[in-house]
Residue frames relative to the residue before (quaternion, step in Angstrom):
aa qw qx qy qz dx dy dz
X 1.0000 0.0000 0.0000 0.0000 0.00 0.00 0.00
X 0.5501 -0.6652 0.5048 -0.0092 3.01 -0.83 0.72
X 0.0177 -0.8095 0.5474 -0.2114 3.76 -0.22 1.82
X 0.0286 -0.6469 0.7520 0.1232 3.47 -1.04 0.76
X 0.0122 0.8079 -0.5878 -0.0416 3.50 -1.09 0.27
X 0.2035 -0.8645 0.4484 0.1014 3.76 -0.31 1.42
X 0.1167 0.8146 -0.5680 -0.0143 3.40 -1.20 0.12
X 0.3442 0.8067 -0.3823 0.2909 3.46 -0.46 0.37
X 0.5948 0.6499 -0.3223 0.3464 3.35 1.08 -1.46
X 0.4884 0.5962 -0.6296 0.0983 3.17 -2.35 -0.55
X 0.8067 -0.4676 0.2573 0.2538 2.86 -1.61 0.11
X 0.1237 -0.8400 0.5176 -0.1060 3.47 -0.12 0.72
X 0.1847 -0.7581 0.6058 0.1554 3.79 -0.73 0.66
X 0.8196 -0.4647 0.2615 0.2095 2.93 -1.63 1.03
X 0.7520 0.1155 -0.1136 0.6389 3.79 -0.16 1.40
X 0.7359 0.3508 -0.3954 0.4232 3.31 0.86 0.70
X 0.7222 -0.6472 0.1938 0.1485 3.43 -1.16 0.19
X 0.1093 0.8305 -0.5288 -0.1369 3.63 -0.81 -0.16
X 0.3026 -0.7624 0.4952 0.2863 3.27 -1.11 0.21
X 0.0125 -0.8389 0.5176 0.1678 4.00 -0.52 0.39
X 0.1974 -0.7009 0.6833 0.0534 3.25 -1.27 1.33
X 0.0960 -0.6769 0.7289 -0.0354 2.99 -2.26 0.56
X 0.3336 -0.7922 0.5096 0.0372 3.18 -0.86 1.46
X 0.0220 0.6870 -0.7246 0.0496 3.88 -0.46 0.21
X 0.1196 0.5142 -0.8406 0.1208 2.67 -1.63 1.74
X 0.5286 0.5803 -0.5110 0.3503 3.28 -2.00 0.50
X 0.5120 -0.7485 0.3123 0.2831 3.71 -0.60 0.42
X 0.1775 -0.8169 0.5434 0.0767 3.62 0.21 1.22
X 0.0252 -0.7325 0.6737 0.0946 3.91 -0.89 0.65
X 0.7148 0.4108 -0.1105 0.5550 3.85 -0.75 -0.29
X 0.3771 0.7950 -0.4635 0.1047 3.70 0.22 0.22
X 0.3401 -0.8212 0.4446 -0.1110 3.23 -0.11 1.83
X 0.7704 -0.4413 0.1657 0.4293 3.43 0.66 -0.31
X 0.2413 -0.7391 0.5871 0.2255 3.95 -0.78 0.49
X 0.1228 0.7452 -0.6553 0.0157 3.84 -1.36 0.40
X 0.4596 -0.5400 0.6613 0.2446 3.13 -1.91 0.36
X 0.0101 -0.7294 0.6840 -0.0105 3.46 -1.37 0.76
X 0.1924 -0.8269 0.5037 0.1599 3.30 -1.11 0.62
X 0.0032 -0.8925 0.4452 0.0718 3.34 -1.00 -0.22
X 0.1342 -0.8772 0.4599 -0.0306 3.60 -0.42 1.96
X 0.6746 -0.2626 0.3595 0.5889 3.26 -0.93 0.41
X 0.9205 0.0408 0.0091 0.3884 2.48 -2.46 1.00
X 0.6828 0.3514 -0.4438 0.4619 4.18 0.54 0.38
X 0.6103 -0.5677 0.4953 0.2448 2.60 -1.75 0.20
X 0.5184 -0.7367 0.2671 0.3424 3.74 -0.65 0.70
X 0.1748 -0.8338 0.5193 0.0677 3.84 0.20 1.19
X 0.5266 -0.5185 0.6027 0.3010 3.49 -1.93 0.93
X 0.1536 -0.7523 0.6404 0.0180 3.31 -1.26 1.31
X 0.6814 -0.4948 0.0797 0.5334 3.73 0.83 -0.12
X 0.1564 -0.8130 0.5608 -0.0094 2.98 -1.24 0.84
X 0.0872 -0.8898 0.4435 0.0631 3.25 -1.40 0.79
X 0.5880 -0.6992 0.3098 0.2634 3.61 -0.22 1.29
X 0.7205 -0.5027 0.3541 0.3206 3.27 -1.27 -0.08
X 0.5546 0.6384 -0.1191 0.5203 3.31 1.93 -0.79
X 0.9022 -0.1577 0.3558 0.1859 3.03 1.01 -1.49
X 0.7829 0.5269 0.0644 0.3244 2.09 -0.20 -2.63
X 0.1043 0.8153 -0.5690 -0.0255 3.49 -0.99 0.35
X 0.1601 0.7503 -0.6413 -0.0104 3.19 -1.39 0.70
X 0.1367 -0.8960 0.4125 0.0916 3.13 -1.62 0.45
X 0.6823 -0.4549 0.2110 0.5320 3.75 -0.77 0.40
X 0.4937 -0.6448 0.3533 0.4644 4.26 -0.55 0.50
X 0.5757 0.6400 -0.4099 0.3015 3.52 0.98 -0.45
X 0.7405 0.4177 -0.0834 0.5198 3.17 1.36 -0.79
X 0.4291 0.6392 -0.4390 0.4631 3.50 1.11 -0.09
X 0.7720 0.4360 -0.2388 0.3961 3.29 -0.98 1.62
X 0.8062 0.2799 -0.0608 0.5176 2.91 1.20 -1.56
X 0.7357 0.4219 -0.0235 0.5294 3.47 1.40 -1.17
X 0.1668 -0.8026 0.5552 -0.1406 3.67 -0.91 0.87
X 0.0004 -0.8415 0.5402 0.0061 3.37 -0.56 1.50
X 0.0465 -0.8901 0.4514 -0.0419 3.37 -0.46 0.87
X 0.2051 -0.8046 0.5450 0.1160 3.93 -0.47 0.58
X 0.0360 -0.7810 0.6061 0.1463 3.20 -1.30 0.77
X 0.4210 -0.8251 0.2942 0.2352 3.77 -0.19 0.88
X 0.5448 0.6173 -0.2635 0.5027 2.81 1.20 -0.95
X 0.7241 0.3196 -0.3153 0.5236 3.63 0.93 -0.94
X 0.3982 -0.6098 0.5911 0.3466 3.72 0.89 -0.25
X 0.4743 0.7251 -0.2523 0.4309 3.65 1.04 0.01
X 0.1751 -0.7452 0.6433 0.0117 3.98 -0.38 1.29
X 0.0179 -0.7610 0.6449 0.0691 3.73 -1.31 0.28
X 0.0836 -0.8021 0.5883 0.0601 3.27 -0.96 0.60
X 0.1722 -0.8139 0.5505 0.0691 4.09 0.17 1.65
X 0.3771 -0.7226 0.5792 -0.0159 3.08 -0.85 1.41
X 0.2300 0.7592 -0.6071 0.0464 4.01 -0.25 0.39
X 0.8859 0.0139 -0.0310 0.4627 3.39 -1.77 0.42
X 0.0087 -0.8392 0.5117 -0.1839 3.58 0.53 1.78
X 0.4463 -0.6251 0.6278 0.1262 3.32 -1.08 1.29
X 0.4845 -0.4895 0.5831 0.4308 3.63 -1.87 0.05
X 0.6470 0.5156 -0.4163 0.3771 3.82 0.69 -0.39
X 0.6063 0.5497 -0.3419 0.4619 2.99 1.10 0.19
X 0.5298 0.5716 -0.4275 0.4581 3.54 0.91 0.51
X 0.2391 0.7379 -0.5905 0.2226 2.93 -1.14 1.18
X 0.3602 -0.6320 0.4448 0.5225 3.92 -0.71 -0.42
X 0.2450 -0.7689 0.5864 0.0701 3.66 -0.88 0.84
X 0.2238 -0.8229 0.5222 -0.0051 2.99 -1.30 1.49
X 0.3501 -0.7100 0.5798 0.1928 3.92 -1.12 0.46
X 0.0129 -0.8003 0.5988 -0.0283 3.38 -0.52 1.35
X 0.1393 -0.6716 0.7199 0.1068 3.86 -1.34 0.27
X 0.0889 0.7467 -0.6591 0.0115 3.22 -1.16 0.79
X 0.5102 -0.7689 0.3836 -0.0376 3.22 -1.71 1.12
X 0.6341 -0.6461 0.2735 0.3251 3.38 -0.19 0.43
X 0.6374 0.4048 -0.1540 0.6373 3.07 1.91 -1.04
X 0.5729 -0.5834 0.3482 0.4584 3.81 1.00 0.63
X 0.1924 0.7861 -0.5167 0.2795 3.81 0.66 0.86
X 0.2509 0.8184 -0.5169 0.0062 3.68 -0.24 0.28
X 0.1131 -0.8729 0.4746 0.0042 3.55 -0.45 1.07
X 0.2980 -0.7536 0.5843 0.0434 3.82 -0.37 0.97
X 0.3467 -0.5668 0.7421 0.0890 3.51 -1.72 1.03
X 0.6029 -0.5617 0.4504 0.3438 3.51 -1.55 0.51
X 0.4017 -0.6163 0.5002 0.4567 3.73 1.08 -0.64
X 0.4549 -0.6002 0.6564 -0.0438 2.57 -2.28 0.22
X 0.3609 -0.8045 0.4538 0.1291 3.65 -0.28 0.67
X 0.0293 0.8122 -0.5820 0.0284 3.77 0.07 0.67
X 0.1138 -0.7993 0.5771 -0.1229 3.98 -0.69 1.07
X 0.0577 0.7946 -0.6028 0.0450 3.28 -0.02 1.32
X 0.0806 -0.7626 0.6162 0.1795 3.54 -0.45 1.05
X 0.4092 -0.6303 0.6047 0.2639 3.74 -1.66 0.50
């Protein structure tokens, strides 16, 4: 079975930083891509960046610039570098993995608080 497990969050004043990590254990076949999602009050839960099996990366425009998603395989282990954070940028952020065969697996989140 298959586990994503975040950690990283907290509170964090404006223009400063965090790093978010995600663990994945369990056997993954067909890997299609990993990403960060967030979710704020009273929104809906939006694609913060994401990064493929290849590579590749892209990310929502709000975040383009500031943030940085990176994987380390060996660790089995996704990151998501947070830099010069905004309050709109709070929310509870989530670690997804998706599969070729339409698999899509979800972490419990992570709380991120940007105070102004």
């Amino acid at each position: 079975q298959v586990q994503l497990v975040e950690s990283g969050g907290g509170l964090v004043q404006a223009g400063g930083s965090l790093r978010l990590s995600c663990a994945i254990s369990g056997s993954i076949f067909a890997l299609n891509a990993m990403g960060w999602y967030r979710q704020a009050p009273g929104k809906q839960r939006e694609l913060v960046a994401r990064i493929t099996s290849g590579g590749s990366t892209d990310y929502a425009d709000s975040v383009k610039g500031r943030f940085t998603i990176s994987s380390d395989n060996a660790e089995n282990t996704v990151y998501l570098q947070m830099n010069s954070l905004k309050p709109e940028d709070t929310a509870v952020y989530y670690c997804n993995l998706g599969t070729y065969f339409g698999n899509n697996y979800w972490g419990q989140g992570t709380q991120v608080t940007v105070s102004s």
